[in-house]
C-alpha atoms as an extended CHARMM CRD file, in Angstrom:
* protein
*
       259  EXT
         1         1  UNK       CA            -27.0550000000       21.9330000000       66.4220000000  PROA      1               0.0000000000
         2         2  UNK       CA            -28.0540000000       24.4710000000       69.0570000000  PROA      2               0.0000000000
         3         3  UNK       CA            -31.3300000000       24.8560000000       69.5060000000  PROA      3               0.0000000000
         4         4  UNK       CA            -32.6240000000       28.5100000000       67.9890000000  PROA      4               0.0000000000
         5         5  UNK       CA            -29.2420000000       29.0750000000       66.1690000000  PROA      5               0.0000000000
         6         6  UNK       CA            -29.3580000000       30.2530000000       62.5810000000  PROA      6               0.0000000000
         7         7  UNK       CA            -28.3660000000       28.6220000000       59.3830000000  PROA      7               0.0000000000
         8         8  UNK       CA            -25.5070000000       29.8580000000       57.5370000000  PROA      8               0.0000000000
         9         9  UNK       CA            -28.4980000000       31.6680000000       54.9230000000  PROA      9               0.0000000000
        10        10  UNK       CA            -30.2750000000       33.1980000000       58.1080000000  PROA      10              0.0000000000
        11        11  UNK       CA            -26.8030000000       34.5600000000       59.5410000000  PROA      11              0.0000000000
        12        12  UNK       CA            -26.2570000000       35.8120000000       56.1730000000  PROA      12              0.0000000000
        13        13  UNK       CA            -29.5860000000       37.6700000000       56.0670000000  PROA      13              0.0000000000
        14        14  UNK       CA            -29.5740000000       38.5180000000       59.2060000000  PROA      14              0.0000000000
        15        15  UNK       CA            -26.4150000000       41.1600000000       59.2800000000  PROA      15              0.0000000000
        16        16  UNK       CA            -27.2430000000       42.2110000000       56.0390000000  PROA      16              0.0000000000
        17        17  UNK       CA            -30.6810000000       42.9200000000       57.2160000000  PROA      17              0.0000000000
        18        18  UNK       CA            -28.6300000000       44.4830000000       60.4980000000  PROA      18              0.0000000000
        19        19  UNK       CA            -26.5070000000       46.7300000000       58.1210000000  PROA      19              0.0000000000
        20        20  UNK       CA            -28.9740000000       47.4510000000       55.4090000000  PROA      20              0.0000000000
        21        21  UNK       CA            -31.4050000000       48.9780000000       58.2400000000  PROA      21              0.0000000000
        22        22  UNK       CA            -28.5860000000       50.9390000000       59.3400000000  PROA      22              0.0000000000
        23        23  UNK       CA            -28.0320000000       52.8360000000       55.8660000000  PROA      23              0.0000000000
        24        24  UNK       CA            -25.5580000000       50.5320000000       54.5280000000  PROA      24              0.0000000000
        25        25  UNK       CA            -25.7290000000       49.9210000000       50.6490000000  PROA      25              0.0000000000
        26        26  UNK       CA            -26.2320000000       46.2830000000       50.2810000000  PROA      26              0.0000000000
        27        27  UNK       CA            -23.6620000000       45.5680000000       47.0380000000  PROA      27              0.0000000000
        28        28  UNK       CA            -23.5680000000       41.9340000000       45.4570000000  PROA      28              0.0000000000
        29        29  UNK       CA            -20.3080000000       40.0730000000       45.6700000000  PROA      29              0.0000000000
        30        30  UNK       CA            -17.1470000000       41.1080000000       43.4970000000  PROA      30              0.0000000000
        31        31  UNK       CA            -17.2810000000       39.2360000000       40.3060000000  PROA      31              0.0000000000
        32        32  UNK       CA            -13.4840000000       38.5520000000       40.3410000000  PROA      32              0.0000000000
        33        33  UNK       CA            -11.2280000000       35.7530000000       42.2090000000  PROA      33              0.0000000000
        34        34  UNK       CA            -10.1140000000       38.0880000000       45.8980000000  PROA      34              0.0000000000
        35        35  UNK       CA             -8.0500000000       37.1770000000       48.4420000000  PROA      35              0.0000000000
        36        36  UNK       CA            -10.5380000000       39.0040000000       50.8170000000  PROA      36              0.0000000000
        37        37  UNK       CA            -13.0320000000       41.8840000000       50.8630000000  PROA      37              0.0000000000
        38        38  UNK       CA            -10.7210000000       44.2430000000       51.3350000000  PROA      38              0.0000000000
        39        39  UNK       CA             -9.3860000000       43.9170000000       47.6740000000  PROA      39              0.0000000000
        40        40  UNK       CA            -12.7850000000       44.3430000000       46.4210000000  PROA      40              0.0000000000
        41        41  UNK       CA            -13.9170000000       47.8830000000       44.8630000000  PROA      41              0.0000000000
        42        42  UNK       CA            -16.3690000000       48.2480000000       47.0280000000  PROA      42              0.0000000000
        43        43  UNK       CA            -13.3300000000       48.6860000000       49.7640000000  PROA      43              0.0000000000
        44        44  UNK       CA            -10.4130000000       48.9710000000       47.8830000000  PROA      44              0.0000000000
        45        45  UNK       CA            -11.7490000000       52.2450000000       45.9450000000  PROA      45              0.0000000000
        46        46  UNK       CA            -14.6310000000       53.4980000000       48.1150000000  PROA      46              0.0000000000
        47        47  UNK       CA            -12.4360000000       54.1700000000       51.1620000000  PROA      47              0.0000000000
        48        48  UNK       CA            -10.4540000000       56.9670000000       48.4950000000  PROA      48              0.0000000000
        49        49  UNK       CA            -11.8900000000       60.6500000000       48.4860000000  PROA      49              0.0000000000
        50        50  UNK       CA            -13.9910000000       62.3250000000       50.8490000000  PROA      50              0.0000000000
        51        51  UNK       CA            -17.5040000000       60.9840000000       49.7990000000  PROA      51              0.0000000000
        52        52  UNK       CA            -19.2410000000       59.3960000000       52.5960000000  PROA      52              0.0000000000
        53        53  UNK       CA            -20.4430000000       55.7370000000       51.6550000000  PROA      53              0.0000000000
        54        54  UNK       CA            -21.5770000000       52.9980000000       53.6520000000  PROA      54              0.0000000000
        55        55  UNK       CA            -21.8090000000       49.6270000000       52.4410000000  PROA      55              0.0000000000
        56        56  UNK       CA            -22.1910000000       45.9480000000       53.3520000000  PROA      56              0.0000000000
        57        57  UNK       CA            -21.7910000000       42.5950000000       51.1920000000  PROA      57              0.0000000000
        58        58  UNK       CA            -20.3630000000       39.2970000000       51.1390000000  PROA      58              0.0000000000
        59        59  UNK       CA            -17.6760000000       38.2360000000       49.5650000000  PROA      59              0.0000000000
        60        60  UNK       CA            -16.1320000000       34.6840000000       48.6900000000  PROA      60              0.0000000000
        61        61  UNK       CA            -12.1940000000       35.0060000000       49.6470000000  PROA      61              0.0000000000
        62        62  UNK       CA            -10.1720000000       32.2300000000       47.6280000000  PROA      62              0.0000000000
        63        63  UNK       CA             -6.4030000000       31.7050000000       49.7560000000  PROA      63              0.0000000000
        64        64  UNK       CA             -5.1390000000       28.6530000000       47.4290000000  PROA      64              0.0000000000
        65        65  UNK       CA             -2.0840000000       28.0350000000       50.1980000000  PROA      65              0.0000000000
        66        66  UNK       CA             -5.4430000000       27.3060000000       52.4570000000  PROA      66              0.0000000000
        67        67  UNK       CA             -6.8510000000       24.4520000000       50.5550000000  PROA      67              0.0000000000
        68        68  UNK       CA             -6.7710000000       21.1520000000       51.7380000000  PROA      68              0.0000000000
        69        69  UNK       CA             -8.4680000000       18.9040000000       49.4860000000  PROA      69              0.0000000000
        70        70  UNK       CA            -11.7620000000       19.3480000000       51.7580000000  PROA      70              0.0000000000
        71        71  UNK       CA             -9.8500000000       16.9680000000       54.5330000000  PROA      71              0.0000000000
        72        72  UNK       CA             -9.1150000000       19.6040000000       57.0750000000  PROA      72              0.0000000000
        73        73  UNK       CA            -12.6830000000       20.5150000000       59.1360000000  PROA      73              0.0000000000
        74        74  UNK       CA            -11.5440000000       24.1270000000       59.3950000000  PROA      74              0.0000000000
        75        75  UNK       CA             -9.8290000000       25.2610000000       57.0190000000  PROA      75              0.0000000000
        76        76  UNK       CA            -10.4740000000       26.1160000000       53.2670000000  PROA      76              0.0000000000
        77        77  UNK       CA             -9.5400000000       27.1350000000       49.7370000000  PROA      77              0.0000000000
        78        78  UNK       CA            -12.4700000000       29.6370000000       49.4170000000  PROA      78              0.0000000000
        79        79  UNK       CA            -14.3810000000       30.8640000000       52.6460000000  PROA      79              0.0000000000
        80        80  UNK       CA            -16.8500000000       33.3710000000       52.7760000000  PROA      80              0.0000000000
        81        81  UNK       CA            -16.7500000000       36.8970000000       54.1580000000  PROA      81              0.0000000000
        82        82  UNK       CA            -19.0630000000       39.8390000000       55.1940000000  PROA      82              0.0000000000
        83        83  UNK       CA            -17.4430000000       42.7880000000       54.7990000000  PROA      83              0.0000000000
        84        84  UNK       CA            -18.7780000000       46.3880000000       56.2610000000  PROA      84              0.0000000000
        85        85  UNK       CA            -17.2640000000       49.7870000000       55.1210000000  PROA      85              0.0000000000
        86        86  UNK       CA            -18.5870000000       53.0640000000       57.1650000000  PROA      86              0.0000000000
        87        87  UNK       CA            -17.0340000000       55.7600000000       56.0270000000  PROA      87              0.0000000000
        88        88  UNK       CA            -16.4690000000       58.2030000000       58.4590000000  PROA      88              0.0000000000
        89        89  UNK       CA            -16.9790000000       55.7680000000       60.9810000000  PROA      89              0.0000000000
        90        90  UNK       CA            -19.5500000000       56.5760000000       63.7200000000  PROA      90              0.0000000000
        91        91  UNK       CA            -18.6100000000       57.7720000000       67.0330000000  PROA      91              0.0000000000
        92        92  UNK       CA            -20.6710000000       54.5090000000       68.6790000000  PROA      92              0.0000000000
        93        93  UNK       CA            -19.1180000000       51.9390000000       65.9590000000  PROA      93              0.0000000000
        94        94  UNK       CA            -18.0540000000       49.5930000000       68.1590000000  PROA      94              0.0000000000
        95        95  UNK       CA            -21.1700000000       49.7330000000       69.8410000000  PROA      95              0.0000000000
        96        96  UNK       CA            -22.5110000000       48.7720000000       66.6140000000  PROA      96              0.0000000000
        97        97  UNK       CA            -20.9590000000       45.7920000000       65.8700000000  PROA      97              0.0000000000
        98        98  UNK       CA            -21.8530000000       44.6970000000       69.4510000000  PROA      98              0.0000000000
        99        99  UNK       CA            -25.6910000000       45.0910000000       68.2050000000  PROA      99              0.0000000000
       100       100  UNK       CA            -25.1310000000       43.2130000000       65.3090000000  PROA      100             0.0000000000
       101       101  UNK       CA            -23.1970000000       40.1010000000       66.6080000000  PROA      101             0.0000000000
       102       102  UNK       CA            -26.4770000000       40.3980000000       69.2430000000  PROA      102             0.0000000000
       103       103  UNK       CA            -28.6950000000       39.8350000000       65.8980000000  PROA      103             0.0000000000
       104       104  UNK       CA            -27.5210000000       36.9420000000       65.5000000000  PROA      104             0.0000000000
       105       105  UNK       CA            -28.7860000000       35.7230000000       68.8340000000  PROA      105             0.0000000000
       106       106  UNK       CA            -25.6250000000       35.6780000000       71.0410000000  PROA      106             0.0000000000
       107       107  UNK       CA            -26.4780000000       36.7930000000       74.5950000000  PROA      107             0.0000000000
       108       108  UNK       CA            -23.1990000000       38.5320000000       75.1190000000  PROA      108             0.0000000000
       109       109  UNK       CA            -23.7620000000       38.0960000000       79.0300000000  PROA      109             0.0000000000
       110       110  UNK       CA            -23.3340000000       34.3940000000       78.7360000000  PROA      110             0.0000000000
       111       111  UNK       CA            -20.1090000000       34.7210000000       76.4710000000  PROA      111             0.0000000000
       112       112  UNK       CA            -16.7590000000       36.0850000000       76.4170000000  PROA      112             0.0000000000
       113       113  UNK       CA            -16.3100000000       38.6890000000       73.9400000000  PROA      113             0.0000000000
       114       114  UNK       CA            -12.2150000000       40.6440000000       73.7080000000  PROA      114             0.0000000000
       115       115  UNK       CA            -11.2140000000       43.3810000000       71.1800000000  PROA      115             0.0000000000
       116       116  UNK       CA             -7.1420000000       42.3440000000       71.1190000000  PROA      116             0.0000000000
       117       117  UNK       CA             -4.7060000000       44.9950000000       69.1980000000  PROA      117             0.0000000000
       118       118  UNK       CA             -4.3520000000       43.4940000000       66.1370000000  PROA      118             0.0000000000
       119       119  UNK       CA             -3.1770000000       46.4710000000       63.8850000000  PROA      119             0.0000000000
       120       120  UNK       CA             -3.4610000000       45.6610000000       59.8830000000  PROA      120             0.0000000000
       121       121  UNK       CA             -1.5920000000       45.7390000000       56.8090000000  PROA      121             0.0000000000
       122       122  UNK       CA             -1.6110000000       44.8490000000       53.4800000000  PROA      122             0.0000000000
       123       123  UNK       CA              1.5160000000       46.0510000000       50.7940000000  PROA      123             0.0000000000
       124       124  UNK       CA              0.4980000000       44.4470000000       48.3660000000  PROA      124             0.0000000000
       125       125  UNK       CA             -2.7350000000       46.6270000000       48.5610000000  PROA      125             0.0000000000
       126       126  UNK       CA             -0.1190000000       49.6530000000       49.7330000000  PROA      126             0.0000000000
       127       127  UNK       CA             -3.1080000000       49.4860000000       52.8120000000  PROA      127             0.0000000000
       128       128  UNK       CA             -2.9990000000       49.3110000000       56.3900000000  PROA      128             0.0000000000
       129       129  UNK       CA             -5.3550000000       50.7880000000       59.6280000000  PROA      129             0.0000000000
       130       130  UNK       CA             -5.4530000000       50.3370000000       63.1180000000  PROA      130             0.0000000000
       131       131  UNK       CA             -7.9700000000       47.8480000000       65.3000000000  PROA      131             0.0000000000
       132       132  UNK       CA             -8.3760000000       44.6260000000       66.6460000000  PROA      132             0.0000000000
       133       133  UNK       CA             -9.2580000000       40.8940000000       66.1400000000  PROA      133             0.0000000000
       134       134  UNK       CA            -12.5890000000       40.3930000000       68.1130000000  PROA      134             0.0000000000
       135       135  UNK       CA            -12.3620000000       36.9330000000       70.1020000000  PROA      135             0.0000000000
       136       136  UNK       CA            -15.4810000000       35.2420000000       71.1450000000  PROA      136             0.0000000000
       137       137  UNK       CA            -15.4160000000       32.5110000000       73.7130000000  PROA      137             0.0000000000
       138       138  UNK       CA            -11.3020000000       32.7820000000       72.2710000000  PROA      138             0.0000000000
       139       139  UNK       CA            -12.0090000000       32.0680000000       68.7080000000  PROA      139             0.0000000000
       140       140  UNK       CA            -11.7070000000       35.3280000000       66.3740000000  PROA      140             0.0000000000
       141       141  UNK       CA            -14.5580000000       36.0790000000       64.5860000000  PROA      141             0.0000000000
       142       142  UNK       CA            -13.9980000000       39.5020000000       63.4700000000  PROA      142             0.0000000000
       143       143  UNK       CA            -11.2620000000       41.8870000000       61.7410000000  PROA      143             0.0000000000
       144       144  UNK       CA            -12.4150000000       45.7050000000       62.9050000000  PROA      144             0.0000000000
       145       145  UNK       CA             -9.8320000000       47.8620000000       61.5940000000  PROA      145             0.0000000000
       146       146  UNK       CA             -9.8090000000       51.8840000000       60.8080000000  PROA      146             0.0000000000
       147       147  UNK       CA             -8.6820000000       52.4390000000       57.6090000000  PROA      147             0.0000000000
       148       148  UNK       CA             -5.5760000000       54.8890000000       57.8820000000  PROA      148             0.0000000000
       149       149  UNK       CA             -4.1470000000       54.4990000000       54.2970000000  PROA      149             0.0000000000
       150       150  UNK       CA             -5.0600000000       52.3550000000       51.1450000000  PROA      150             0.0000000000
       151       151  UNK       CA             -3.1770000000       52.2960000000       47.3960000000  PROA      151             0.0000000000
       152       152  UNK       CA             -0.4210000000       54.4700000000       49.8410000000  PROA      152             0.0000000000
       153       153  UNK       CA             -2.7530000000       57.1340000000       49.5440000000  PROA      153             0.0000000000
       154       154  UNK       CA             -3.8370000000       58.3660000000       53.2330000000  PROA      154             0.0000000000
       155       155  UNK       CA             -7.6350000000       58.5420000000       54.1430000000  PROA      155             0.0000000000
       156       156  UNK       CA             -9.2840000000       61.8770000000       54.7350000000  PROA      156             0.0000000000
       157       157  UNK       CA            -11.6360000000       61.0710000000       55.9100000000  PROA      157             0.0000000000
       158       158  UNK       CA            -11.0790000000       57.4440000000       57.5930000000  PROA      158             0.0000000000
       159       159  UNK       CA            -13.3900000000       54.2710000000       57.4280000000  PROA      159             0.0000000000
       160       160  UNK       CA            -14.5730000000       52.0190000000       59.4000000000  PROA      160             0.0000000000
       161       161  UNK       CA            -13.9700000000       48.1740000000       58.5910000000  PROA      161             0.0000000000
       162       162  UNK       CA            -15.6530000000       45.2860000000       59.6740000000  PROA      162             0.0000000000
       163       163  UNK       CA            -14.8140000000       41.7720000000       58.1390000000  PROA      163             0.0000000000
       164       164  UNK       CA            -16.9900000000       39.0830000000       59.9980000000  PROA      164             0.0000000000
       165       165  UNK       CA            -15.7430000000       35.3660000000       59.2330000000  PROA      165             0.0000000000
       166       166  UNK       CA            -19.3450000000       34.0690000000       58.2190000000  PROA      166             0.0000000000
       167       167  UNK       CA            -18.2420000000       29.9680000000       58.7650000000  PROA      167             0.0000000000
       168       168  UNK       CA            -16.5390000000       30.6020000000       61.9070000000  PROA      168             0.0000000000
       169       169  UNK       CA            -19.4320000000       32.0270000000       63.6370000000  PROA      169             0.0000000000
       170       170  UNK       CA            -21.2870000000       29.6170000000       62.2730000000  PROA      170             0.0000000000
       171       171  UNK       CA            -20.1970000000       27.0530000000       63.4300000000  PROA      171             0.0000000000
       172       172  UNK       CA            -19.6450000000       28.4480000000       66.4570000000  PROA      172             0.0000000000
       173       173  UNK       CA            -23.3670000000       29.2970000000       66.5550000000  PROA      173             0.0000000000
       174       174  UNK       CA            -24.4680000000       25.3360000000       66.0080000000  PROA      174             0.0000000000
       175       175  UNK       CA            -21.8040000000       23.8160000000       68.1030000000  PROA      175             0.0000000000
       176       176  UNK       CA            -20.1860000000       22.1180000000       65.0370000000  PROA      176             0.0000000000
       177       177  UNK       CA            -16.7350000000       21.0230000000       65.1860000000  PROA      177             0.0000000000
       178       178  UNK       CA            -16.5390000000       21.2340000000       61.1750000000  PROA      178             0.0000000000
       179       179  UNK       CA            -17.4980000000       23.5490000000       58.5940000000  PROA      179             0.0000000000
       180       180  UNK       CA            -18.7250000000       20.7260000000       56.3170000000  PROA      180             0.0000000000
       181       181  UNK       CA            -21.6290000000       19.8130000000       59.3510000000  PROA      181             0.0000000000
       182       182  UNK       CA            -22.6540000000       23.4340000000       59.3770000000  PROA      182             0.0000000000
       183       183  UNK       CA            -26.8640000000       24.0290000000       58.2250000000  PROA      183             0.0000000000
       184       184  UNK       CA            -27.1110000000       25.8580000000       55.6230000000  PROA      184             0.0000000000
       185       185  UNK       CA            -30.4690000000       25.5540000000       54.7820000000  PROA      185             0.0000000000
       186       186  UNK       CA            -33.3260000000       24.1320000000       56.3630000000  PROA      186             0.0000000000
       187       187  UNK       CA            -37.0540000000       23.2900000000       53.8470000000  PROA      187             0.0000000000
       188       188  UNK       CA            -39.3770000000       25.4550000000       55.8780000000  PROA      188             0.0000000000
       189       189  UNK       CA            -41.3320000000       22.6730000000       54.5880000000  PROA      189             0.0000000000
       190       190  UNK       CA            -39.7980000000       19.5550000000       54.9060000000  PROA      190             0.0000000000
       191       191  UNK       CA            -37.4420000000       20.2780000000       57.3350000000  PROA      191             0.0000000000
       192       192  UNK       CA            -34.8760000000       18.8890000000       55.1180000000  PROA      192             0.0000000000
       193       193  UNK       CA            -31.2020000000       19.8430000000       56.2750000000  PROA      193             0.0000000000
       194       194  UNK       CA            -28.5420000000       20.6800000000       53.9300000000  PROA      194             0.0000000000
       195       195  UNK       CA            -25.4110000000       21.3920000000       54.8150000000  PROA      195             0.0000000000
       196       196  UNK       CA            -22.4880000000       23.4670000000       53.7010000000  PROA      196             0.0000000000
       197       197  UNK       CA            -20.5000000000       20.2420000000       52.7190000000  PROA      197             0.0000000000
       198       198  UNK       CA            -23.1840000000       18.8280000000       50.3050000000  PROA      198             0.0000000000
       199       199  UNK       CA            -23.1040000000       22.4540000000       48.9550000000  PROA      199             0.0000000000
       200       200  UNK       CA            -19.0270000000       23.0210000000       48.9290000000  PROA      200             0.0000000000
       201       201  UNK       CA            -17.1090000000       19.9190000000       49.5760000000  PROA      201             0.0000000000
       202       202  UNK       CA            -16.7740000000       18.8190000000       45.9950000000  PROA      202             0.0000000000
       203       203  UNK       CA            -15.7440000000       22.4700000000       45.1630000000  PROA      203             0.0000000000
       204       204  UNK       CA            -13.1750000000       22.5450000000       47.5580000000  PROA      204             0.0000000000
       205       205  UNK       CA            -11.6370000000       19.1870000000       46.4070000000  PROA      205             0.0000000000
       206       206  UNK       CA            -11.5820000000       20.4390000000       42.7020000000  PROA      206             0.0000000000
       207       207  UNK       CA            -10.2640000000       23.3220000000       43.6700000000  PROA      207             0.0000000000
       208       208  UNK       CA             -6.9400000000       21.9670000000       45.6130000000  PROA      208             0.0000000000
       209       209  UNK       CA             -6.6460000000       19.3570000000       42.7670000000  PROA      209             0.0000000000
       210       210  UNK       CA             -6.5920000000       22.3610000000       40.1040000000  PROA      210             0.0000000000
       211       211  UNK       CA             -3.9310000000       24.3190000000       42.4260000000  PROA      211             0.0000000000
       212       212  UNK       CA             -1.9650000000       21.7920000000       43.6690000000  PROA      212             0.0000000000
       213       213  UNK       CA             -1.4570000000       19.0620000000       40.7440000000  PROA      213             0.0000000000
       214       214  UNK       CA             -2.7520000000       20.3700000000       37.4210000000  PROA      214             0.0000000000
       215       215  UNK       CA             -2.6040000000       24.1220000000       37.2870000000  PROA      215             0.0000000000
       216       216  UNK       CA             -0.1870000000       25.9170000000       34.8210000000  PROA      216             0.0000000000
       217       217  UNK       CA              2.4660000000       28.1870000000       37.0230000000  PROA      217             0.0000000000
       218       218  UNK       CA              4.5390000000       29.1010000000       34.0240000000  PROA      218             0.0000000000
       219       219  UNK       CA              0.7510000000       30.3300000000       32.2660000000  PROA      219             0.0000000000
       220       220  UNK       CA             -0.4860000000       31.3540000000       35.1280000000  PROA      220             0.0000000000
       221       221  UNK       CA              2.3390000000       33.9410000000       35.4260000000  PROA      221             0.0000000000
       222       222  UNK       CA              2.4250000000       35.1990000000       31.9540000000  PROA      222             0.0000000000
       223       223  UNK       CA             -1.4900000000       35.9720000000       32.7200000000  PROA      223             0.0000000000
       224       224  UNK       CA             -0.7250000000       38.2440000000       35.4550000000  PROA      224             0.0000000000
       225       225  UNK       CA              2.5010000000       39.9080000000       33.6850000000  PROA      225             0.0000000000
       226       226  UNK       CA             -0.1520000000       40.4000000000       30.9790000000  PROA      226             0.0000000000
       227       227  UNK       CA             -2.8890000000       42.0460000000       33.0820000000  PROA      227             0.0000000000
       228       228  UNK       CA             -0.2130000000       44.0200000000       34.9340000000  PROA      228             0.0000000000
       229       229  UNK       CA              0.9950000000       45.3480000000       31.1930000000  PROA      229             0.0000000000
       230       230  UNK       CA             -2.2740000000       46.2350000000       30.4010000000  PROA      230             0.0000000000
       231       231  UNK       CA             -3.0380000000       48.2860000000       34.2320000000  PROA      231             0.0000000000
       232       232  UNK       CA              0.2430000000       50.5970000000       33.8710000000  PROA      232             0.0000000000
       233       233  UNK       CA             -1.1750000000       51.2310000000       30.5240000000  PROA      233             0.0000000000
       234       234  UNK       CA             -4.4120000000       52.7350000000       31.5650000000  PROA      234             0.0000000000
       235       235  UNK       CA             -2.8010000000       54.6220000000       34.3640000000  PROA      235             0.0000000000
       236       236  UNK       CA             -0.8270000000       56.5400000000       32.2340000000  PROA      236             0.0000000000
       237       237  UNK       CA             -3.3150000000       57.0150000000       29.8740000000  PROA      237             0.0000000000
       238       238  UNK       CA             -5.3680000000       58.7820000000       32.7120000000  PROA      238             0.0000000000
       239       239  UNK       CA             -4.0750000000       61.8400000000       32.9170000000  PROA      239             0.0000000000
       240       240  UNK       CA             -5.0760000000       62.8330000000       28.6980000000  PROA      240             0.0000000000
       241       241  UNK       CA             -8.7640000000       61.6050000000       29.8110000000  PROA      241             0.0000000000
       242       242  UNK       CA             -9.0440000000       63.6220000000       32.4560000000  PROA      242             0.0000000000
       243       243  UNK       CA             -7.9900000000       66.9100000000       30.6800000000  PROA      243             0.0000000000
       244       244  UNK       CA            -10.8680000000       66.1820000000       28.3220000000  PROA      244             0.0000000000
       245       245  UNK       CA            -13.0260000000       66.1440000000       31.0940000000  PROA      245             0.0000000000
       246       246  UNK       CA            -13.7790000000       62.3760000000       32.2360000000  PROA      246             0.0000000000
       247       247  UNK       CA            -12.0530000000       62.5820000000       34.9820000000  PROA      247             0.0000000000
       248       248  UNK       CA            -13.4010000000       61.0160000000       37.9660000000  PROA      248             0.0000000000
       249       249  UNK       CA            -15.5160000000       58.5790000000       35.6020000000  PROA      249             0.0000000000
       250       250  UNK       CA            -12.3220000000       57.5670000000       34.0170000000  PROA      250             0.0000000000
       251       251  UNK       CA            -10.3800000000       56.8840000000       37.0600000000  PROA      251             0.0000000000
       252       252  UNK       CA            -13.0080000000       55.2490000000       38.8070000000  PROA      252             0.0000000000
       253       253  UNK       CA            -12.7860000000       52.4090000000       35.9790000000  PROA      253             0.0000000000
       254       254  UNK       CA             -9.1290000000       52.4720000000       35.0890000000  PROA      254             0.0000000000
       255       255  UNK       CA             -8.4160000000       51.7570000000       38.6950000000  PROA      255             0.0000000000
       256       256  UNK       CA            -11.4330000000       49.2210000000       39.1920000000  PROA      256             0.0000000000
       257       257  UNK       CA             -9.8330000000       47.5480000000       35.6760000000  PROA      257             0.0000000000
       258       258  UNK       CA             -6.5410000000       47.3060000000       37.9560000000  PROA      258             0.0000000000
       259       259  UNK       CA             -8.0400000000       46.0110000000       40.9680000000  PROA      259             0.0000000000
């Protein structure tokens, strides 16, 4: 490990502690299986209507098709993301995300840092924006992307997103060729290392054992056919709530109930 770098906790604390002293609302993580931040509320319906907001939190993305039975170093069934919505974005945001990958001790004279055009879309979330992929050193570390539409609707005004890939950087940060070797935690006491394997690995195994070999499809789709019955029904009971007055309340939790 490199000397100085953080543990996966400290990089956690550390942008939050970057984003938080920057105005951000620090939310907890989504208490519902994602595919990625963006699908959380705290993106998905924050980024709708003209209220400024500014938020930061991390959020554990599960991409089943990823798993790999915890035998591939890099890539996994659930990794973790810190996702940052400014909404308008600031004129100096990129600037600001410079700072904050600089918080987490990267001398950006020593490394080679690229914004490529990457521009993003999502139909399924009826979503897409404009921005890049940030490289460092030519590994991507970060989705930055101005919101231009989400749910079809189109943003008025837009937001900022920022999406770091927390295991990425670090293990870029400790020189680890795995995720599994990353720190993260050290006993301020002890000095006792644990790392993101003893913490994960089993997880990730059960996880591509549930997917792969025991899960119910046929179930598994009358779930969602279910939940999907049960969103078109509170859309279109929406419009009777809000002519009694509980409007914005009301479609604040239908569509959260959807998401």
């Amino acid at each position: 490990m490199k000397q100085d770098a953080p543990t996966f906790q400290e990089l956690i604390l550390s942008l939050q502690k970057f984003w938080a002293e920057r105005g951000c609302v620090l939310q907890q993580p989504y208490d519902v299986e994602v595919g990625a931040g963006t699908m959380a509320p705290e993106t998905f319906l924050r980024v709708l209507g003209p209220t400024p907001y500014k938020t930061a939190y991390v959020q554990p993305s599960r991409r089943p098709a990823d798993g790999r039975y915890g035998e591939n170093p890099n890539r996994l069934y659930k990794h973790t993301q810190l996702q940052v919505i400014l909404k308008p974005p600031p004129e100096n945001v990129q600037q600001l995300y410079l700072e904050s990958i600089k918080a987490l001790g990267v001398d950006l004279r020593k490394h080679d840092i690229k914004f490529e055009e990457d521009n993003w879309e999502s139909p399924t979330l009826g979503a897409w924006g404009i921005g890049w992929q940030v490289m460092l050193d030519g590994l991507e570390i970060t989705q930055f992307t101005y919101f231009q539409q989400c749910g079809g609707v189109d943003l008025d005004p837009i937001s900022a997103e920022l999406t770091y890939g927390l295991e990425r950087i670090a293990a870029f940060l400790q020189d680890k060729d795995s995720i599994y070797d990353i720190v993260w935690c050290r006993d301020p006491k002890t000095e006792k290392v644990t790392t993101y394997g003893e913490v994960r690995f089993a997880e990730e195994v059960q996880f591509s054992v549930y997917n792969f070999e025991a899960a119910d499809v046929k179930a598994a789709w009358q779930h969602f056919e279910l939940y999907e019955r049960e969103c078109a029904g509170l859309l279109q009971n929406f419009a009777p709530a809000q002519k009694k007055g509980r409007g914005s309340a009301s479609l604040y939790c239908r569509r959260s109930t959807c998401v």
